[in-house]
PQR file with spaces between the fields and no chain letter, atoms N, CA, C, O and H, PARSE charges and radii, in Angstrom:
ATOM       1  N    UNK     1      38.068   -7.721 -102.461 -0.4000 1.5000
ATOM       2  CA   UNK     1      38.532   -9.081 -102.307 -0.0000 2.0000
ATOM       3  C    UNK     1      37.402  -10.017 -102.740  0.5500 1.7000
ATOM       4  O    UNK     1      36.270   -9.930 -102.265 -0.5500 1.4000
ATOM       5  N    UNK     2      37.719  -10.816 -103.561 -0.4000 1.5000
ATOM       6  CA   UNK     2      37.015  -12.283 -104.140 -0.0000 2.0000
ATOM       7  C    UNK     2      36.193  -12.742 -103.057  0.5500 1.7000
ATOM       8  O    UNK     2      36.439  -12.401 -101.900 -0.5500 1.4000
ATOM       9  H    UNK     2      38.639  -10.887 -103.947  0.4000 1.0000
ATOM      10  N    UNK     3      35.256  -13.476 -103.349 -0.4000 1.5000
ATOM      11  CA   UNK     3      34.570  -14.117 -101.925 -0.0000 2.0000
ATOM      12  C    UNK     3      34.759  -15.789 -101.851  0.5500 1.7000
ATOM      13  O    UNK     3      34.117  -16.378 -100.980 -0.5500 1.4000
ATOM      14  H    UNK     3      35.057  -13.753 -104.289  0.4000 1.0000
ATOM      15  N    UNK     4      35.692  -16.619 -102.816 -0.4000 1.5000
ATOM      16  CA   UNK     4      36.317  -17.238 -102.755 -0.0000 2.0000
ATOM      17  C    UNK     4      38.055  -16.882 -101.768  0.5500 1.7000
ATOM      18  O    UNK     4      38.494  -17.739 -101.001 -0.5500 1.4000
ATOM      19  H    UNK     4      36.213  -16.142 -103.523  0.4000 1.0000
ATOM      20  N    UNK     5      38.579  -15.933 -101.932 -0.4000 1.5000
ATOM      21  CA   UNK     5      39.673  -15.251 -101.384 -0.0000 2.0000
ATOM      22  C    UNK     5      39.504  -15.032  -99.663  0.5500 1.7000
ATOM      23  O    UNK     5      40.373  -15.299  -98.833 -0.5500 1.4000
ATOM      24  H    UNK     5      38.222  -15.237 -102.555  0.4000 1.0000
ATOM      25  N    UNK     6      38.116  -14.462  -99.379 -0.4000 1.5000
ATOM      26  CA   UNK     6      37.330  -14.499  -98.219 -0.0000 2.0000
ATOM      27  C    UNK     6      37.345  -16.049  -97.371  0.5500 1.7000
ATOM      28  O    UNK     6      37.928  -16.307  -96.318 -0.5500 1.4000
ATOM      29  H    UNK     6      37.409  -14.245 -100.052  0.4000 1.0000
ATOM      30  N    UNK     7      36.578  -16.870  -98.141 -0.4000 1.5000
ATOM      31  CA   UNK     7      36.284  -18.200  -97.345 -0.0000 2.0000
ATOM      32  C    UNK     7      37.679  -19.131  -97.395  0.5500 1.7000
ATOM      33  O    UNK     7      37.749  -20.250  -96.889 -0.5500 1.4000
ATOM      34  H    UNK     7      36.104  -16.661  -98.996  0.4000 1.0000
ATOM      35  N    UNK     8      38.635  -18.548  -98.008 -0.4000 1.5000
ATOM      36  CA   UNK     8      39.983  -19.571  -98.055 -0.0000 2.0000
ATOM      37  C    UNK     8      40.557  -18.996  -96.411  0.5500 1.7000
ATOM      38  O    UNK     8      40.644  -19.512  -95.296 -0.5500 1.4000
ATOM      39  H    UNK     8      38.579  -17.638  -98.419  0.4000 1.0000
ATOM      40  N    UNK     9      40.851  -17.717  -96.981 -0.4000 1.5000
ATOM      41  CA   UNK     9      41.194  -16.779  -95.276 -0.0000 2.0000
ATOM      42  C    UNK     9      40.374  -17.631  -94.215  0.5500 1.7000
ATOM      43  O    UNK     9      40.876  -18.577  -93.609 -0.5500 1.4000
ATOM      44  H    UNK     9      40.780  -17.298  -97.887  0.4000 1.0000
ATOM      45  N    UNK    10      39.255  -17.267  -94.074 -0.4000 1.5000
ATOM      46  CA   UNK    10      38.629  -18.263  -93.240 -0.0000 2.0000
ATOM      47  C    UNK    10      38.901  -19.394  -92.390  0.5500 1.7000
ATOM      48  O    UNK    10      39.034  -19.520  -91.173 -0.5500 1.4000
ATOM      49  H    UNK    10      38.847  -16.498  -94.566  0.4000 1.0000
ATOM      50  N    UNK    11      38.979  -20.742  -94.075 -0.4000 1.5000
ATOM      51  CA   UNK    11      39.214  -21.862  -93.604 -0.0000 2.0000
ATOM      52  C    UNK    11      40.800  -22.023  -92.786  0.5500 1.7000
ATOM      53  O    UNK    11      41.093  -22.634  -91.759 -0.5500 1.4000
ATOM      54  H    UNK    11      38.871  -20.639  -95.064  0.4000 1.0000
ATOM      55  N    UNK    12      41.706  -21.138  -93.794 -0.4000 1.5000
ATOM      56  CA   UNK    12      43.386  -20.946  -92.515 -0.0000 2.0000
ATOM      57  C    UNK    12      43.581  -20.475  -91.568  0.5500 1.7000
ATOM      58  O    UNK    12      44.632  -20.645  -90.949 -0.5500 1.4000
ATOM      59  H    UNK    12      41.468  -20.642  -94.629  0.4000 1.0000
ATOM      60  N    UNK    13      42.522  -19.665  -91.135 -0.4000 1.5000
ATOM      61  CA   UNK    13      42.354  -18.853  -89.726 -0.0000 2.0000
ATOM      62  C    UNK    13      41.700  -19.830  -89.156  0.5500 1.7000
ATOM      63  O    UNK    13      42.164  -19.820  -88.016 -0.5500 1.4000
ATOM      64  H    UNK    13      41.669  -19.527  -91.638  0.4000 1.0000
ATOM      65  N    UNK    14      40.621  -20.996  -89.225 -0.4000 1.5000
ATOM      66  CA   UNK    14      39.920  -21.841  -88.383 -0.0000 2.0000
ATOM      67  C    UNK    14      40.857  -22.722  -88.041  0.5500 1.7000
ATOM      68  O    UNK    14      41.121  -22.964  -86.864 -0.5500 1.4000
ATOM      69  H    UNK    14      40.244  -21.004  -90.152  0.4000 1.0000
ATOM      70  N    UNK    15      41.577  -23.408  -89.267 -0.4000 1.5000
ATOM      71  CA   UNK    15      42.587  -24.463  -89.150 -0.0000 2.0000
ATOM      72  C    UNK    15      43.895  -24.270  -88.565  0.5500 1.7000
ATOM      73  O    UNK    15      44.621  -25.258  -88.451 -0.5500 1.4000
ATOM      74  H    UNK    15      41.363  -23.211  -90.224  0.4000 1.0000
ATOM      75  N    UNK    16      44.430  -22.763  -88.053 -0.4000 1.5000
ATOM      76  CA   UNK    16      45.130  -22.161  -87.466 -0.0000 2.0000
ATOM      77  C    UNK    16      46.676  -22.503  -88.131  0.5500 1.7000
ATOM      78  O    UNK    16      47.598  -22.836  -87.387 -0.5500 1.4000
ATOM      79  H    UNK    16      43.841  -21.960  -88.146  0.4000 1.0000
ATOM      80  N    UNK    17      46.902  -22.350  -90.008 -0.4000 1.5000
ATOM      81  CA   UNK    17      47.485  -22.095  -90.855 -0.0000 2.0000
ATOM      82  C    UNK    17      48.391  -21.190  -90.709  0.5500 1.7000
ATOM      83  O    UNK    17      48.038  -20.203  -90.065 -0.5500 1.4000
ATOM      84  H    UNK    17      46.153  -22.079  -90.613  0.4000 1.0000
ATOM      85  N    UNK    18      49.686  -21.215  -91.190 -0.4000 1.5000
ATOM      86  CA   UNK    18      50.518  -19.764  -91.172 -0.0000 2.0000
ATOM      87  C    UNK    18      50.282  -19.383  -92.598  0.5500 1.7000
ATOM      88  O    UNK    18      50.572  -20.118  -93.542 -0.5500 1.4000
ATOM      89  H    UNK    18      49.973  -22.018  -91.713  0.4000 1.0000
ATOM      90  N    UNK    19      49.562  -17.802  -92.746 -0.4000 1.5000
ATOM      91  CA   UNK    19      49.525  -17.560  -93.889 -0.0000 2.0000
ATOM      92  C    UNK    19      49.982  -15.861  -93.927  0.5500 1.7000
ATOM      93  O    UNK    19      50.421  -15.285  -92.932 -0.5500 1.4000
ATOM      94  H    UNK    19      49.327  -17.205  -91.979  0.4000 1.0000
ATOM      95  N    UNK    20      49.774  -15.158  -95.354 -0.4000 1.5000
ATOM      96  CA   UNK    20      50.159  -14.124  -95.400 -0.0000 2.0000
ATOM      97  C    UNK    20      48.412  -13.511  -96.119  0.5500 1.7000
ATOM      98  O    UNK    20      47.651  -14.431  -96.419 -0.5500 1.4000
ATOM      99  H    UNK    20      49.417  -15.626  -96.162  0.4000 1.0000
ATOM     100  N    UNK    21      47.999  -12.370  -96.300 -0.4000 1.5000
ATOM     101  CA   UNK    21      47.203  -11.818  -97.572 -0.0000 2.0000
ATOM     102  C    UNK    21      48.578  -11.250  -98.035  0.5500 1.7000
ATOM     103  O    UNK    21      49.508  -11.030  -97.259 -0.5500 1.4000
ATOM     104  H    UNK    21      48.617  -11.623  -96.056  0.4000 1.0000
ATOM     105  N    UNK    22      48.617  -11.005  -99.573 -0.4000 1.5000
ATOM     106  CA   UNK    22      48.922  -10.148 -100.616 -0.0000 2.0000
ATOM     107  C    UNK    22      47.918   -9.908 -101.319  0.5500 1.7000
ATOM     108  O    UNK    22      47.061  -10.656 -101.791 -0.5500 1.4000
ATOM     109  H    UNK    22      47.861  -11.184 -100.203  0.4000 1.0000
ATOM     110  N    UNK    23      48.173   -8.040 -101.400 -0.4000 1.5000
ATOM     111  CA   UNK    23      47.229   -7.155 -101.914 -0.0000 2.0000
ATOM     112  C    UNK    23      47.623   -6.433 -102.793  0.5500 1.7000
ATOM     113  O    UNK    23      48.164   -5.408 -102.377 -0.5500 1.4000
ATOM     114  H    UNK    23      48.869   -7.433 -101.017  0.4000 1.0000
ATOM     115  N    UNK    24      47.553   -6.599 -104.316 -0.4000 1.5000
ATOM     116  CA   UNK    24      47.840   -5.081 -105.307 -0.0000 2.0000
ATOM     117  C    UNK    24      47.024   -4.058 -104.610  0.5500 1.7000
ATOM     118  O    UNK    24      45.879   -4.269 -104.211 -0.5500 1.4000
ATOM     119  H    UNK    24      47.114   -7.432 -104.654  0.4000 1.0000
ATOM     120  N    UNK    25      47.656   -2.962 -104.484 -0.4000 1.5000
ATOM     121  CA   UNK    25      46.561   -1.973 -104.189 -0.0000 2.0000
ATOM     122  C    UNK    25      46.188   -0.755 -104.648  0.5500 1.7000
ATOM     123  O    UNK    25      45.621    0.107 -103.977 -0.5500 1.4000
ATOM     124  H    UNK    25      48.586   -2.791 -104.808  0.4000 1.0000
ATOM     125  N    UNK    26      46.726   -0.623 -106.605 -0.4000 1.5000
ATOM     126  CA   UNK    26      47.039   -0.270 -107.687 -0.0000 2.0000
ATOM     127  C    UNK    26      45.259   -0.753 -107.841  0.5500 1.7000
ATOM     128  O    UNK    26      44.270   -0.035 -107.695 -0.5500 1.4000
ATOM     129  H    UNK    26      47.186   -1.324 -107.150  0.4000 1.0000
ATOM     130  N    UNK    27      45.355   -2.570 -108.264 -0.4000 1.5000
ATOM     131  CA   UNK    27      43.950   -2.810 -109.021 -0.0000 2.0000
ATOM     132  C    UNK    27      43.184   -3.537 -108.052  0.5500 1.7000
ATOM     133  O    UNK    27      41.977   -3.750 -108.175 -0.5500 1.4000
ATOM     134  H    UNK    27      46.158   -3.154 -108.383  0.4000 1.0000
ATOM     135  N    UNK    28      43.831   -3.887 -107.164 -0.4000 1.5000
ATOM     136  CA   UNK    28      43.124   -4.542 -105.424 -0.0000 2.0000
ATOM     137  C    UNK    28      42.943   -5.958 -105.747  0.5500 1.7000
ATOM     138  O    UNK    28      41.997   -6.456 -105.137 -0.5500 1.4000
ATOM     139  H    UNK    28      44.810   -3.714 -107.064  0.4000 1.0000
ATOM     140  N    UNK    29      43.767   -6.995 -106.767 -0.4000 1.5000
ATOM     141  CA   UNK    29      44.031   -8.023 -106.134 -0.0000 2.0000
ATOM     142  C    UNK    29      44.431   -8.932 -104.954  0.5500 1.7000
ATOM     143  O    UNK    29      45.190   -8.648 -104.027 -0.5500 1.4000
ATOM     144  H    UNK    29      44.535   -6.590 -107.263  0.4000 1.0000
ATOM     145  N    UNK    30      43.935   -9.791 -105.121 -0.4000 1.5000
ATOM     146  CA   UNK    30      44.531  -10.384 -103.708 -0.0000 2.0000
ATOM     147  C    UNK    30      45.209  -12.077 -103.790  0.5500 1.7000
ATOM     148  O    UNK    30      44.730  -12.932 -104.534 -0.5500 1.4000
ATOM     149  H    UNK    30      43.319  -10.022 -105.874  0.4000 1.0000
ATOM     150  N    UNK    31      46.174  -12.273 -103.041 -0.4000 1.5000
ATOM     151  CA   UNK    31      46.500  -13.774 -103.047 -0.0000 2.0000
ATOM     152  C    UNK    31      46.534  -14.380 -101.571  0.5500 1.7000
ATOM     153  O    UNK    31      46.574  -13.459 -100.755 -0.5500 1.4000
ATOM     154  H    UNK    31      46.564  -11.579 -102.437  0.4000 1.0000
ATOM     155  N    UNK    32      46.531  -15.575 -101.002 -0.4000 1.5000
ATOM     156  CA   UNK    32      47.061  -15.889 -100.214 -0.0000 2.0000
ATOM     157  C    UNK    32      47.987  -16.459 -100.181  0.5500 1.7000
ATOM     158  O    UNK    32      47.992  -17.552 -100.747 -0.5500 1.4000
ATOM     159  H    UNK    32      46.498  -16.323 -101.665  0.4000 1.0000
ATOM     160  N    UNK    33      49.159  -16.000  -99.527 -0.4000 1.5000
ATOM     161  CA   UNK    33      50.395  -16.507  -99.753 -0.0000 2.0000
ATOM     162  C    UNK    33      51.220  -17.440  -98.073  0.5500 1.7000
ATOM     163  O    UNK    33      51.347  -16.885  -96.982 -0.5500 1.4000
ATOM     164  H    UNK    33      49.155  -15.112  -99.068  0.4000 1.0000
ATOM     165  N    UNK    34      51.603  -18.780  -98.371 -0.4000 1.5000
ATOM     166  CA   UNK    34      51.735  -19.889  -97.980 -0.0000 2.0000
ATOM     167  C    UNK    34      53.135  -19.762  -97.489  0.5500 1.7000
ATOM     168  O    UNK    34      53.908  -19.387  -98.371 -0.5500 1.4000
ATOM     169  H    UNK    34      51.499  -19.231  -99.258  0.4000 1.0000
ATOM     170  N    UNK    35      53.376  -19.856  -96.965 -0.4000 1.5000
ATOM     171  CA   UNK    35      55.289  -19.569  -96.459 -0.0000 2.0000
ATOM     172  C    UNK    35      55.642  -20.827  -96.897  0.5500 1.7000
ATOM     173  O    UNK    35      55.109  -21.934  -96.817 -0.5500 1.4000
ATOM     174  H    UNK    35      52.747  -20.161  -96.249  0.4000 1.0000
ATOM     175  N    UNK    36      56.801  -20.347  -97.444 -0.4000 1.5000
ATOM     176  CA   UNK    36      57.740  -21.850  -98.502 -0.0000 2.0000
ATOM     177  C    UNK    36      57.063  -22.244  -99.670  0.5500 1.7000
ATOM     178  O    UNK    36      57.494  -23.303 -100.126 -0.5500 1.4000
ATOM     179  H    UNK    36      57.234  -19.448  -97.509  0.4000 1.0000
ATOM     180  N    UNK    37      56.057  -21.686 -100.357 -0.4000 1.5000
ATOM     181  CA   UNK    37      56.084  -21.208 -101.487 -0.0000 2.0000
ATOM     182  C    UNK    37      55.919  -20.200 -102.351  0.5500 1.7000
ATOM     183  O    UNK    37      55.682  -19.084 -101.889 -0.5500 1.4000
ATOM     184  H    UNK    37      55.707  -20.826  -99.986  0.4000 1.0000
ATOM     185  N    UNK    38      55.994  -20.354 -103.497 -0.4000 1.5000
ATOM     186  CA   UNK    38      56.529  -19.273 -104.555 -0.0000 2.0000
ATOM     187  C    UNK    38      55.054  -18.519 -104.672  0.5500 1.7000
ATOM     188  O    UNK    38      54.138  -19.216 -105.109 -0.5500 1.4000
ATOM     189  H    UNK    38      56.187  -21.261 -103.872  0.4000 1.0000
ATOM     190  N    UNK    39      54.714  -16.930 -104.256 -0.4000 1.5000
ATOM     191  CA   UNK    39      53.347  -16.447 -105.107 -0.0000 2.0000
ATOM     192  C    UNK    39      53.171  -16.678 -106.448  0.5500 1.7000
ATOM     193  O    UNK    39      54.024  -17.044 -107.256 -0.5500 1.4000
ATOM     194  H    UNK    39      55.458  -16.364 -103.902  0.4000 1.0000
ATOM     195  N    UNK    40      51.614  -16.360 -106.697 -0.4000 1.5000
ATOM     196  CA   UNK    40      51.475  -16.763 -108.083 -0.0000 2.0000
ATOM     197  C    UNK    40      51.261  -15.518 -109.233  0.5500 1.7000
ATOM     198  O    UNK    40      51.187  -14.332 -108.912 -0.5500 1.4000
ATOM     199  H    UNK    40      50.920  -16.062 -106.040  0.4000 1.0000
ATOM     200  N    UNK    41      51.211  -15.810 -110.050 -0.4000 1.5000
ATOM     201  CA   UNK    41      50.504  -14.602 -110.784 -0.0000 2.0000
ATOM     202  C    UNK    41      51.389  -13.509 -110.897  0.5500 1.7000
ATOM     203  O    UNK    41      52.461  -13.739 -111.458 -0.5500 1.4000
ATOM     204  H    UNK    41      51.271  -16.774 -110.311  0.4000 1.0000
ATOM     205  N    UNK    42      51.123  -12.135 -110.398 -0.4000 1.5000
ATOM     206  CA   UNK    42      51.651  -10.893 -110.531 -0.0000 2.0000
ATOM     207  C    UNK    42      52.575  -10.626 -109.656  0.5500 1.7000
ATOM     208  O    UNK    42      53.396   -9.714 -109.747 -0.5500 1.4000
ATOM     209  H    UNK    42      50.253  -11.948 -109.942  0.4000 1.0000
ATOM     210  N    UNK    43      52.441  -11.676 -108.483 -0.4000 1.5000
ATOM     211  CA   UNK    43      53.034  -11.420 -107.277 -0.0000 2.0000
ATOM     212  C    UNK    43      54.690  -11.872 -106.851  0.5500 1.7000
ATOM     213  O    UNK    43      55.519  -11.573 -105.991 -0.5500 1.4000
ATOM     214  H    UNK    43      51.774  -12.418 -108.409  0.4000 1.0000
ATOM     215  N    UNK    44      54.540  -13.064 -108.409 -0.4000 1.5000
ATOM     216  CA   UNK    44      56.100  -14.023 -108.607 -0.0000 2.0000
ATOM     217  C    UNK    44      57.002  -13.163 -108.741  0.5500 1.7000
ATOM     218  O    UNK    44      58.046  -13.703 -108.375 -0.5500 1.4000
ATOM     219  H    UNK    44      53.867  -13.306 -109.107  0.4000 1.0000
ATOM     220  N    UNK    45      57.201  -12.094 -109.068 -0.4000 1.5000
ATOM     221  CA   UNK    45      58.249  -11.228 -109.668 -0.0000 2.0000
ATOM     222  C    UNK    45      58.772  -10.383 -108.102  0.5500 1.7000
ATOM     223  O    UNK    45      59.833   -9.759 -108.127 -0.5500 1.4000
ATOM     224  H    UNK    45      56.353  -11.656 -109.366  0.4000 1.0000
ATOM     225  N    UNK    46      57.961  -10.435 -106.829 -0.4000 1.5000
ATOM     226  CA   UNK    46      58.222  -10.049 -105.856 -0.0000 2.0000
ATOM     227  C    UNK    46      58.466  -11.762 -104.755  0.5500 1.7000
ATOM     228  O    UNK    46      57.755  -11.723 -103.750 -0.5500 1.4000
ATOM     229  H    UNK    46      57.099  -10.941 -106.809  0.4000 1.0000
ATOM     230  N    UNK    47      58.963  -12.535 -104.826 -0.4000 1.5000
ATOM     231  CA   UNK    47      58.837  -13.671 -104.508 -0.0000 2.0000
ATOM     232  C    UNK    47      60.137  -13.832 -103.447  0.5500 1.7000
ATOM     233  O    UNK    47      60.078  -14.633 -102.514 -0.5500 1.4000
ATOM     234  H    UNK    47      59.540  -12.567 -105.642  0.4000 1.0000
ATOM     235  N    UNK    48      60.954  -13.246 -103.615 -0.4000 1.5000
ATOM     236  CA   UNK    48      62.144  -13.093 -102.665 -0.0000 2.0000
ATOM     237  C    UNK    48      61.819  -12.108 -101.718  0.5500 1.7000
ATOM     238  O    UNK    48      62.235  -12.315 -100.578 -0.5500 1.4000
ATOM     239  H    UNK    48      61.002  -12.596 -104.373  0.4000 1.0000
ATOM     240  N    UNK    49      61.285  -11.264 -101.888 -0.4000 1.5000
ATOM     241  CA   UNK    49      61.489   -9.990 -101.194 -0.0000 2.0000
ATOM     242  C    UNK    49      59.763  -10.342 -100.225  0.5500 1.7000
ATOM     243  O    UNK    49      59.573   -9.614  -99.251 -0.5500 1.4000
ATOM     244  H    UNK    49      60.947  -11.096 -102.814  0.4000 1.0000
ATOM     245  N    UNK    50      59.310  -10.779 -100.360 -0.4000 1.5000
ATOM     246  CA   UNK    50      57.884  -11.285  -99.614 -0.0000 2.0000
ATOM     247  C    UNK    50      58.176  -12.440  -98.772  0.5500 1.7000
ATOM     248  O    UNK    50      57.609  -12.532  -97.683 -0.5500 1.4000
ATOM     249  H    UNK    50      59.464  -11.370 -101.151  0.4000 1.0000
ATOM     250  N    UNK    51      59.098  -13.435  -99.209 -0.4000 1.5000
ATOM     251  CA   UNK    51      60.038  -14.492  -98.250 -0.0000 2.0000
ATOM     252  C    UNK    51      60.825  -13.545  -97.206  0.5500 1.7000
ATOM     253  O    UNK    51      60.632  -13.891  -96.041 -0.5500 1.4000
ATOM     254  H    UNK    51      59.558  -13.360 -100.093  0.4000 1.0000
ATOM     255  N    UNK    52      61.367  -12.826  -97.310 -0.4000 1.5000
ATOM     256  CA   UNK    52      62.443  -12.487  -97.020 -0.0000 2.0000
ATOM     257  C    UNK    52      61.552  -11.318  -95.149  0.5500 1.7000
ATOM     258  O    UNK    52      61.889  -11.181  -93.973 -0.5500 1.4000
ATOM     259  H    UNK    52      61.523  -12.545  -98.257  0.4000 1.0000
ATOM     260  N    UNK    53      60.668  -10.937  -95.832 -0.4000 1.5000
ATOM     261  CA   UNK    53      59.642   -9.697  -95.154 -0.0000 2.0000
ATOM     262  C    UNK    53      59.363  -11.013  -94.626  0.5500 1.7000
ATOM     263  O    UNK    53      60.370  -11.690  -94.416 -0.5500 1.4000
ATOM     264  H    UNK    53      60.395  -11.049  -96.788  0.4000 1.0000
ATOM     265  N    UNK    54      58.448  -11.452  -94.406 -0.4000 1.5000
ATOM     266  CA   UNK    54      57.655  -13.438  -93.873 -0.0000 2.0000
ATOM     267  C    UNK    54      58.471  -13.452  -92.930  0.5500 1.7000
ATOM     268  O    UNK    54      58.253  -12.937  -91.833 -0.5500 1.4000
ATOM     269  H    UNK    54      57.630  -10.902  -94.577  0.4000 1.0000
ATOM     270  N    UNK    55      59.721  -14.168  -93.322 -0.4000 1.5000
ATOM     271  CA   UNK    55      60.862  -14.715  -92.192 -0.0000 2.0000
ATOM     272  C    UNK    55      61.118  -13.380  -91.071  0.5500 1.7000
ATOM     273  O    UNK    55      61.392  -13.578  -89.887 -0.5500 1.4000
ATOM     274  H    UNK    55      59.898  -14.586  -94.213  0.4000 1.0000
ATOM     275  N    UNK    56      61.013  -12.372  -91.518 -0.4000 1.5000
ATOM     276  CA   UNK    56      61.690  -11.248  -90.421 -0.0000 2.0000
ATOM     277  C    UNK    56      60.829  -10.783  -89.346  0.5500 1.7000
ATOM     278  O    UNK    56      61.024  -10.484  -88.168 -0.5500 1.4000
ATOM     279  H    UNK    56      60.790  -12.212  -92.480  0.4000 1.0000
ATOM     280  N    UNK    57      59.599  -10.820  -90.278 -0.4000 1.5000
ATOM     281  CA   UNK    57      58.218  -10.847  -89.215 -0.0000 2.0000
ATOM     282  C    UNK    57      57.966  -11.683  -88.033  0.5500 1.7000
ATOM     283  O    UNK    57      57.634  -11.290  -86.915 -0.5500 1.4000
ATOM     284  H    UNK    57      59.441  -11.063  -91.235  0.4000 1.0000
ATOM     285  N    UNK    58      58.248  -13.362  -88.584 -0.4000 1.5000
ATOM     286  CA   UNK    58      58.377  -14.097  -87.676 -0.0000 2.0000
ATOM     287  C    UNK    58      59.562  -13.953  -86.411  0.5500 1.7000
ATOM     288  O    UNK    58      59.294  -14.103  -85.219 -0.5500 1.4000
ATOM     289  H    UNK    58      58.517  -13.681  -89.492  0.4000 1.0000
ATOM     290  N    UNK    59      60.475  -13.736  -86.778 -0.4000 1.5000
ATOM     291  CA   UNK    59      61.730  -13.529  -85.880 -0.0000 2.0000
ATOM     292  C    UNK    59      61.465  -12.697  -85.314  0.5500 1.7000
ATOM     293  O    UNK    59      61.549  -12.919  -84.106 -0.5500 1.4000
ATOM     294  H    UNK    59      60.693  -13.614  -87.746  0.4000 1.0000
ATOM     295  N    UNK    60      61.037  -11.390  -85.661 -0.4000 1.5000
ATOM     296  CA   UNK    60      60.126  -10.375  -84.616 -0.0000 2.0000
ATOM     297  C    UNK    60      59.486  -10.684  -83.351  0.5500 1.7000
ATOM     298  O    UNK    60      59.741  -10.355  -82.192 -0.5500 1.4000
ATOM     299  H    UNK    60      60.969  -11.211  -86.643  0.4000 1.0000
ATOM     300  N    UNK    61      58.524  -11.454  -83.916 -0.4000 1.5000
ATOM     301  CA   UNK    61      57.589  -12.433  -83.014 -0.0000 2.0000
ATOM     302  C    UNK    61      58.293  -13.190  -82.239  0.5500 1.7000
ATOM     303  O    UNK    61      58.253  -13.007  -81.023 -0.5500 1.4000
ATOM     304  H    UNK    61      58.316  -11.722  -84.857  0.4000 1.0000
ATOM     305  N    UNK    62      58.723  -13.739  -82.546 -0.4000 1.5000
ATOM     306  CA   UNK    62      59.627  -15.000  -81.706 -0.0000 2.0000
ATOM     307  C    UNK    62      60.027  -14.155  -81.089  0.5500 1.7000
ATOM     308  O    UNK    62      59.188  -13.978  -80.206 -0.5500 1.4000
ATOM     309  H    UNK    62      58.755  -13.888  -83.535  0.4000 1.0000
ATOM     310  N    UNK    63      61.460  -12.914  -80.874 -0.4000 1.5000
ATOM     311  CA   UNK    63      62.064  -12.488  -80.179 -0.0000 2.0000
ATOM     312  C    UNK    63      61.141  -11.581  -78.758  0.5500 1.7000
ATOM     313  O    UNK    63      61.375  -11.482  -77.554 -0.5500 1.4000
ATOM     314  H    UNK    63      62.142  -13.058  -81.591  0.4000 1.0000
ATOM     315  N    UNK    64      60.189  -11.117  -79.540 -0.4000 1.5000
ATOM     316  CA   UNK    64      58.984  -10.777  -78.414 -0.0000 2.0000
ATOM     317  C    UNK    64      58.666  -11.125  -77.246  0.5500 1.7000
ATOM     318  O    UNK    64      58.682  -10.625  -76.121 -0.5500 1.4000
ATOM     319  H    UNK    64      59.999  -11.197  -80.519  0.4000 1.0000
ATOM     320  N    UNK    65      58.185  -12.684  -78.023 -0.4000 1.5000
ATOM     321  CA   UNK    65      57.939  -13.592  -77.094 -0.0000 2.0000
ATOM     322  C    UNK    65      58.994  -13.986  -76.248  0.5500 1.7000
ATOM     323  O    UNK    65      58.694  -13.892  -75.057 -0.5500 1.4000
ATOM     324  H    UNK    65      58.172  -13.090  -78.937  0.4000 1.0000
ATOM     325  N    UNK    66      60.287  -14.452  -76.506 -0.4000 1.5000
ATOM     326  CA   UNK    66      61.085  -14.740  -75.600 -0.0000 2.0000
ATOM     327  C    UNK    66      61.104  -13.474  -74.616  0.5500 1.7000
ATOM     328  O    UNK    66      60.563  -13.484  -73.510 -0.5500 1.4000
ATOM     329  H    UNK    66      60.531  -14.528  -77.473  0.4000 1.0000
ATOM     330  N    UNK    67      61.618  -12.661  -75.020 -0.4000 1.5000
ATOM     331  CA   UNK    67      61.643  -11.347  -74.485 -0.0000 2.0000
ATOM     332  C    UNK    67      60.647  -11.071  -72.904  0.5500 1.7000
ATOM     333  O    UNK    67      61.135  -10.579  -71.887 -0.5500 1.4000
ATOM     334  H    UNK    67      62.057  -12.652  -75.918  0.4000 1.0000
ATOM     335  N    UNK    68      59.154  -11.538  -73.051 -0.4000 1.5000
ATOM     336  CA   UNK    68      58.214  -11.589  -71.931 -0.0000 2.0000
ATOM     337  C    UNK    68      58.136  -12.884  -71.120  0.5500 1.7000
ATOM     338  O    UNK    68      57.656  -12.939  -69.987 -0.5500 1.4000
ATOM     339  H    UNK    68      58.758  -11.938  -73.877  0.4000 1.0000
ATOM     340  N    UNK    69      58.663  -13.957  -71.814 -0.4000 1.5000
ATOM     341  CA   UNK    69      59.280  -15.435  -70.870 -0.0000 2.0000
ATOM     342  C    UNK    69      60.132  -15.329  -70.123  0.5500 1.7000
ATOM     343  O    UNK    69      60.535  -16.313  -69.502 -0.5500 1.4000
ATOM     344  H    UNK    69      59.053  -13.913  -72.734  0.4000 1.0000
């Protein structure tokens, strides 16, 4: 991972950001990917199916949580 890629992670984990990493792990790129928008690069061609994983994750979570309330 980039060490620009590093200090972005960072700054969205301090600022308490909803984010994703995406990782090729073929050539070990990396993106950070932003919920409600489109990845960039290599990653556009998977752009539905990474929305789609995002949203279900969250609902996971959510249901969890209600679940122990």
């Amino acid at each position: 991972m980039k060490i620009k890629t590093l200090e972005e992670i960072l700054k969205k984990k301090s600022s308490k950001t909803e984010f994703a990493i995406l990782t090729n792990l073929e050539n070990g790129d990396s993106e950070i990917y932003l919920p409600g928008t489109s990845p960039k690069g290599e990653f556009s061609k998977y752009a539905d199916e990474i929305e789609n994983f995002f949203k279900s994750k969250k609902k996971r979570r959510y249901r969890k949580f209600r679940d122990i309330c």
